[in-house]
N, C-alpha and C positions, 0 to 999 in steps of 0.2 A: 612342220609336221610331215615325216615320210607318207606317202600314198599309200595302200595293201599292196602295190604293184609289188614296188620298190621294195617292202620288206618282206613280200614273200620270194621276191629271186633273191633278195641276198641271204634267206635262209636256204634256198637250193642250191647257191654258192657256196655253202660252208660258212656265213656272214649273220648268224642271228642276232636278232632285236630279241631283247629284251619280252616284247609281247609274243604270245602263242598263238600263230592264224590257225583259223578254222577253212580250210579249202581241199581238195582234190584235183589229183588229174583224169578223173575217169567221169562218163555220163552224169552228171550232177543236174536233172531238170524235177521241177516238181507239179503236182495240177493249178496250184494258186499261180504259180509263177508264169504257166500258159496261158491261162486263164487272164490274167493280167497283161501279158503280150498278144493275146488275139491269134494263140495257133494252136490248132489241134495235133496232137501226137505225131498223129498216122501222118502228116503235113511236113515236119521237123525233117525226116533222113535224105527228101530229096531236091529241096528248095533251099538254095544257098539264102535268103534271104530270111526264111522262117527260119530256118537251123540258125541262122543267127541271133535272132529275136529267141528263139529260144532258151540258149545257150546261155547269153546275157539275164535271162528273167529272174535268176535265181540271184542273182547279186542283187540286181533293182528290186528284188522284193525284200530278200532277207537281209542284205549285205555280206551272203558268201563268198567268199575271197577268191573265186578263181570262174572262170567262164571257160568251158570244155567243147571241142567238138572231138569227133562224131558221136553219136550217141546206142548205137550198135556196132557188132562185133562181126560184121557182113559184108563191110565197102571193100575191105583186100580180096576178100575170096571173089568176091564178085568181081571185081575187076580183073581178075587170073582164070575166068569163066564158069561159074558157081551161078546156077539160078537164085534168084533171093523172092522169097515172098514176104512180102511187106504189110504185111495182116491188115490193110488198110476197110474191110470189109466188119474187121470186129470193130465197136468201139468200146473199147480197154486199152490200159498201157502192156498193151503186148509188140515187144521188138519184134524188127525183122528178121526172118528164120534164113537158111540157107534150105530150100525144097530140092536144089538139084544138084548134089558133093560132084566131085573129078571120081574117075577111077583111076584110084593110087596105082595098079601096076604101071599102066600110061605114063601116070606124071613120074613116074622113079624114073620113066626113059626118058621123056619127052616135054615136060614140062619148061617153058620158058620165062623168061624176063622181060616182060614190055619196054620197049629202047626208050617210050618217053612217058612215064609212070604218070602225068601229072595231065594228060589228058584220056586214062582210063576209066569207064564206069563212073562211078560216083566222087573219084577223089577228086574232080575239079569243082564240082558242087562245096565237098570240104574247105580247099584252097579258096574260095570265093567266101563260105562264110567264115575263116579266119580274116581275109582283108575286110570285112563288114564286123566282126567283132572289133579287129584292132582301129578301128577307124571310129565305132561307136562307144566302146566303152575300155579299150585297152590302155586310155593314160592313167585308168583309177584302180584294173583290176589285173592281175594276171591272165595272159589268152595261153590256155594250154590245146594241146594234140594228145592223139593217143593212139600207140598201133597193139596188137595181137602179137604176143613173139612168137617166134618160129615153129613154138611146137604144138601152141596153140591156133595159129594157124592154119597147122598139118589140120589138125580134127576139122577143121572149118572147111576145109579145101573137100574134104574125103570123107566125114562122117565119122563118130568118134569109135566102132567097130571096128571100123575098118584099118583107122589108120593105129589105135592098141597094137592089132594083131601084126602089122607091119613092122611096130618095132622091135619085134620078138625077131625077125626074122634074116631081114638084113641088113645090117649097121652101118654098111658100107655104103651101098646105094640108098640107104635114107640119109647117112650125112651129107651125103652129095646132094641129097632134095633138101637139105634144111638151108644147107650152104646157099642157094637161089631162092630160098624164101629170106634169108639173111640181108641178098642184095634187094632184091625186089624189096622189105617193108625198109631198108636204110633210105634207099630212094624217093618212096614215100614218105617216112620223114624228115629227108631235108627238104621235100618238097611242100607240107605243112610249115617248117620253118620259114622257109624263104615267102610263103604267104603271108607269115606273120604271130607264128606261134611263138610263145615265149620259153616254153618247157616240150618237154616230148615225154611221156610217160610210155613204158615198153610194159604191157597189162599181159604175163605168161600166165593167165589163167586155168590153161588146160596144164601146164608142165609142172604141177607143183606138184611136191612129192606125197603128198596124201594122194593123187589120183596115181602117180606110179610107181611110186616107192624110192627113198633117197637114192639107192644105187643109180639107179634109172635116171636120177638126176642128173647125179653127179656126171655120167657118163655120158650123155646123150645132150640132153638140155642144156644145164652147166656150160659146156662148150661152147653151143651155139649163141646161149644169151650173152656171153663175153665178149662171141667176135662182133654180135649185133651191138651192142654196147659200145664197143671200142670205136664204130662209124661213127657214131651221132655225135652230133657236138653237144656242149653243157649249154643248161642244165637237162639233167636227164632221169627220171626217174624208173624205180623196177619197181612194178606192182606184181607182190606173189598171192593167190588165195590157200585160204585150206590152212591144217596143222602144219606149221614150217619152221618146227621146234627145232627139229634133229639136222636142217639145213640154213639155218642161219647164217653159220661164217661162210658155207659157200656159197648164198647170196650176196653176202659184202663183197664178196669177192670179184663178183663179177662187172664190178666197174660203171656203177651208178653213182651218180652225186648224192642219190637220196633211195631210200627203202621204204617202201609201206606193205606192212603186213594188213591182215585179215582179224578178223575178231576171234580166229580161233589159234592164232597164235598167242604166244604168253610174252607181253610188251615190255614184261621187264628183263627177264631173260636176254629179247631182241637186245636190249637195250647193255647188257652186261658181254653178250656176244660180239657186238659192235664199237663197246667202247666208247666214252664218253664224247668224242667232238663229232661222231659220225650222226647225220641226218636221217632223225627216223621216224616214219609216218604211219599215224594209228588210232584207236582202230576199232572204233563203236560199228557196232550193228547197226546197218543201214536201215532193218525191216523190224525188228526184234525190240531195238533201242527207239531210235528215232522216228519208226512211224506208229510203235506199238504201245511204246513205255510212256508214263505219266513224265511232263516237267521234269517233275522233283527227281527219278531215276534219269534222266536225262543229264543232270547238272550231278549228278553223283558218280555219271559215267565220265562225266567230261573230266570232274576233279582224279578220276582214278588214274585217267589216261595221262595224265599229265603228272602227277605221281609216279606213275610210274616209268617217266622218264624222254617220250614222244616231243619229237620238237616241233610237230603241228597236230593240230587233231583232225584226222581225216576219216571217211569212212571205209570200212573195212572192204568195200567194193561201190557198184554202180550204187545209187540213190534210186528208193523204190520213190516214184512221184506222189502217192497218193499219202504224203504226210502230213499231218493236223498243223494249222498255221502256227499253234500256241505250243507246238513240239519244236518248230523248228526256230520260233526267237528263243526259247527257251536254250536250244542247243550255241547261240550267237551269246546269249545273253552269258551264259558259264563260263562262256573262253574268256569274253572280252578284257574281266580285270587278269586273267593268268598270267604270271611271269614265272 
């Protein structure tokens, strides 16, 4: 009998089984799942050991098919000199923020590449719990990574004002800044791999074209998630949010093994865009479905999504934690007979 490992890389190979996994490459932790590992939230971003107790808890509770680090959107910028506040004073599942951006004129000049990415800020906290994942549960499940691409990034680095108004402005010296966030998150993640990542999902959250409009993709983004793309080794995945109707084919295009859209993309569409042998990952409501909906719309989401053509069923983004136990076997329980 295959492992989940096993047959969820040879679906990000191009190699599917017969069954439809239930897994993600982005933030997947839940409060049952913490709660049963003995770590609180606020604990998870900078303790390579609880981030991996973490990280693991969602598979040892539910049997979700993939075990993810990091679980905020703050380790790159931070480590490129970005204050982070770590809301460790509230207790709620509130990430950690970035409280202190770059100022972009600066970084358009000035901005550099750390020579050895794998001992900045928090990535070596990462690096250590991918070896503690793959060491603890990596023969049964898939260990994935995950960076910010380039243009999602930029907002991170500078603030999402800020760095809008920048794009409007000079195309030249901002690809020149995308081109070294390009190197800098590739670096990064081969430096996740070589810890022991199985996948690399590249999550351009901010650069989708509902926040700037296809052209703006096409022209700016597009470009850079290609050459980022084109670094990494397989498997590899592009996570887009938002309406990503009107940019679809130039999402294939950019040189992923695998695609997961958002819940507000249209899955079959993706799916007639893409062409029948390409790898496409989708795309329930993470808040809406899964921590809001009854069972029964649960298992009628799962049946659509796969209807409609998805060769895993993923969630449309991060996983909000605070989901009902009876929601989430529920969502295990729909996929498991799928073929």
């Amino acid at each position: 009998m295959p492992r989940s490992r096993d047959e969820t890389l040879a679906l990000l190979s191009g190699r599917p089984d017969s069954r439809v996994p239930v897994f993600s490459g982005l933030p997947s932790l839940t409060a049952s799942g913490l709660a049963t590992a003995g770590v609180r939230y606020g604990e998870a971003h900078t303790d390579p050991a609880k981030m991996a107790q973490a990280a693991a808890s969602t598979f040892e509770t539910f049997g979700f098919e993939s075990a993810v680090v990091p679980f905020d959107l703050c380790v790159e910028a931070e480590a490129l000199g970005c204050g982070v506040d770590f809301q460790t004073d509230v207790d709620a599942f509130l990430p950690p923020i970035v409280d202190s951006p770059l100022d972009v004129e600066l970084a358009l000049e000035q901005l550099s590449v750390p020579d050895d990415v794998s001992q900045v800020g928090r990535l070596p906290v990462v690096a250590e719990a991918l070896r503690r994942l793959k060491a603890g549960v990596g023969r049964e499940v898939a260990v994935g990574a995950w960076v910010p691409g380039p243009f999602t990034l930029g907002w991170q680095l500078f603030g999402t004002t800020d760095w809008l108004t920048s794009v409007k402005w000079d195309s030249d010296r901002l690809n020149s800044l995308l081109t070294r966030l390009e190197d800098f998150l590739a670096r990064v993640a081969a430096s996740y791999r070589e810890a022991g990542a199985d996948f690399i999902t590249v999550h351009e959250m901010g650069g989708s074209s509902q926040v700037i409009g296809p052209n703006t993709f096409r022209a700016l983004v597009k470009p850079s998630l290609t050459r980022l793309l084109a670094r990494l080794p397989s498997p590899k995945v592009l996570s887009m949010c938002g309406d990503t109707n009107a940019i679809l084919s130039d999402l294939a295009a950019c040189g992923a093994d695998a695609l997961s859209v958002d819940q507000r993309a249209d899955l079959s569409l993706a799916r007639r865009a893409l062409g029948p042998q390409a790898v496409l990952l989708g795309n329930f409501d993470p808040v809406a479905v899964l921590s809001q909906a009854t069972p029964t719309r649960i298992a009628q989401t799962v049946t659509a999504i796969v209807n409609a053509g998805a060769s895993a069923v993923w969630p449309g983004c991060d996983l909000w934690p605070e989901i009902p136990e009876d929601n989430f076997r529920a969502l295990m329980e729909a996929a498991a007979p799928r073929a």
